[in-house]
C-alpha positions as CSV (number, residue, x, y, z in Angstrom):
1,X,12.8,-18.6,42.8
2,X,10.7,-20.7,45.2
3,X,9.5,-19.1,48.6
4,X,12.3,-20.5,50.4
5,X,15.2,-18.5,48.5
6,X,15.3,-15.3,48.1
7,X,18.2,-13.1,47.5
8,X,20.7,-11.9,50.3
9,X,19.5,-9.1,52.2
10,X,15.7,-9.3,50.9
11,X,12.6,-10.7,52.6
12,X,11.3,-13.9,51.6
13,X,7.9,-13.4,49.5
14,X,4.7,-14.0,51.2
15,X,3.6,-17.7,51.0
16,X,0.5,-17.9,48.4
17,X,-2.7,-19.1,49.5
18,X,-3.8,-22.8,49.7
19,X,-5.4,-22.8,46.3
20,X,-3.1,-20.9,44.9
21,X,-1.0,-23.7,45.8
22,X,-2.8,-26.3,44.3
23,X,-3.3,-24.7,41.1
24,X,-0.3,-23.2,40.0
25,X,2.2,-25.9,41.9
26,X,6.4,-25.1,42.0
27,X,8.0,-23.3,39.4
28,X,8.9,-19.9,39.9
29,X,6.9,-16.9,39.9
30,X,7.3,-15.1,36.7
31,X,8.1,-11.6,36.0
32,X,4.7,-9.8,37.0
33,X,4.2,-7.8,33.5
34,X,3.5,-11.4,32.0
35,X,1.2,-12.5,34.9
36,X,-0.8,-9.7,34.0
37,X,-0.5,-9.7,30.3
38,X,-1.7,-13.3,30.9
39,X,-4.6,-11.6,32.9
40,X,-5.8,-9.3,30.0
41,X,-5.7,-11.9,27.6
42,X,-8.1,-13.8,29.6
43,X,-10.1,-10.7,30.0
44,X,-10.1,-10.2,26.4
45,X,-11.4,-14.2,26.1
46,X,-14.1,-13.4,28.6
47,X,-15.4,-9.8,26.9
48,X,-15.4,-12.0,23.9
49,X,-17.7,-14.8,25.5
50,X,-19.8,-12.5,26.9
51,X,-20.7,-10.8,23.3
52,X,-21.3,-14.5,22.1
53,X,-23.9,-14.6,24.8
54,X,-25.7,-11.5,24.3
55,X,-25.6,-12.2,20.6
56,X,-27.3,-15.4,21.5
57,X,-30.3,-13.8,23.5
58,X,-30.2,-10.7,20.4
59,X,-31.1,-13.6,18.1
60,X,-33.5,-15.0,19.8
61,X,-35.0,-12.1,21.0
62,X,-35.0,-9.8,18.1
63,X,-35.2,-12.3,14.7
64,X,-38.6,-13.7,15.0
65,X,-39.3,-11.7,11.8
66,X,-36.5,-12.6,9.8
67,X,-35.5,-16.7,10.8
68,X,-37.9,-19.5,11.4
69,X,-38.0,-21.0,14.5
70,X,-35.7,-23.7,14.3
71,X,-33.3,-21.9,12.5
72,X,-33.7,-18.8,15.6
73,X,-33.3,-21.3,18.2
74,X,-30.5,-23.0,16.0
75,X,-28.5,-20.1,15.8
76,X,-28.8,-19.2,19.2
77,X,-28.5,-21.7,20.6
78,X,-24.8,-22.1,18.7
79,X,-23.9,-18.7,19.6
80,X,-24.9,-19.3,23.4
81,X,-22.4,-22.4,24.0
82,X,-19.9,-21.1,21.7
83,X,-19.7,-17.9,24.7
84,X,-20.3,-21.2,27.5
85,X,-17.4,-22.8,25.7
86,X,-15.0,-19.9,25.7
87,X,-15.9,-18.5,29.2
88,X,-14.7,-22.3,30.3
89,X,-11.7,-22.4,28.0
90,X,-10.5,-19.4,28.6
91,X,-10.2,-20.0,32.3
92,X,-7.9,-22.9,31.4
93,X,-5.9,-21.4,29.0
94,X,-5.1,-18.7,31.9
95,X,-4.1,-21.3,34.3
96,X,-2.3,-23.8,31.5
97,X,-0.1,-20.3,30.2
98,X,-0.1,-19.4,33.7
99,X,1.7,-23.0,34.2
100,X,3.9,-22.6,31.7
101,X,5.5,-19.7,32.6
102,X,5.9,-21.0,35.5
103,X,7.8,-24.1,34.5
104,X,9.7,-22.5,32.1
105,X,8.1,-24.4,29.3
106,X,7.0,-23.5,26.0
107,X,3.3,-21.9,25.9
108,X,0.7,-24.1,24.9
109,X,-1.5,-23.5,21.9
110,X,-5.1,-22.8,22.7
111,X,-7.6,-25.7,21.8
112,X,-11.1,-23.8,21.4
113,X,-9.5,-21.2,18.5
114,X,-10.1,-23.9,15.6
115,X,-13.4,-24.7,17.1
116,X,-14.9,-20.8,17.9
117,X,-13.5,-19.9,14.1
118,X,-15.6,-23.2,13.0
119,X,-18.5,-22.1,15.2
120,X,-18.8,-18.5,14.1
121,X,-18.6,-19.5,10.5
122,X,-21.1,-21.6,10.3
123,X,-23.5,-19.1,12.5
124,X,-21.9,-16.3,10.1
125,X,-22.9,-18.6,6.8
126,X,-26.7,-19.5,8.0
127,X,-27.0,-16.0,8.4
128,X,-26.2,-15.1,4.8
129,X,-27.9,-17.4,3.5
130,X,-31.2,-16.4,4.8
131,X,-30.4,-13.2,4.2
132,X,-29.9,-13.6,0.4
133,X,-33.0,-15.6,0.5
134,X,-35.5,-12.9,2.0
């Protein structure tokens, strides 16, 4: 239902904001239990990227001992842009779902899953590895 119709005997809705406006364009407003499911879901993403980061400075910080240097700064710095990477794609998967909903239109599937999975196993593996070989 756009702002202009609303049901007999109900006041219209209050218009959204300009950006607002520009970023989540026509369509109707969905029920507001998947708005916010769509909100925690991001959340989730961003809890998620943040552990990413602090496991990034951890290794760094804490693994002179165990790692060489190019392997530390290696595995850092993967973990560190993995958490840059999700922070940034989880904000557009909010707004592309948020779309979607929206529109009516089937969800879409999120692009940085394949890629974190990669990421995190290949981080995951180099660990092993040197710790099988201490």
């Amino acid at each position: 239902m756009t702002n202009s119709e609303h049901p007999p005997g109900t006041a219209a809705p209050p218009p959204r904001g300009r950006l607002a406006e520009r970023l989540l364009p026509g369509g109707e407003e969905p029920d507001p239990r998947f708005t916010l499911a769509n909100e925690r879901t991001f959340l989730a993403w961003i809890r998620t990227s943040l552990a990413l980061l602090a496991g990034g400075i951890a290794i760094e910080a804490f693994t002179s001992g165990l790692f060489i240097e190019p392997v530390r700064k290696g595995l850092a710095i993967i973990l560190l842009l993995m958490g840059m990477m999700l922070s940034g794609g989880a904000a557009m998967r909010w707004l592309r779902v948020e779309r979607s909903m929206r529109n009516k239109a089937p969800l879409p599937l999120p692009f940085f899953v394949p890629l974190l999975a990669g990421a995190g196993a290949l981080a995951a593996a180099v660990v092993l590895v040197f710790i099988l070989l201490r």
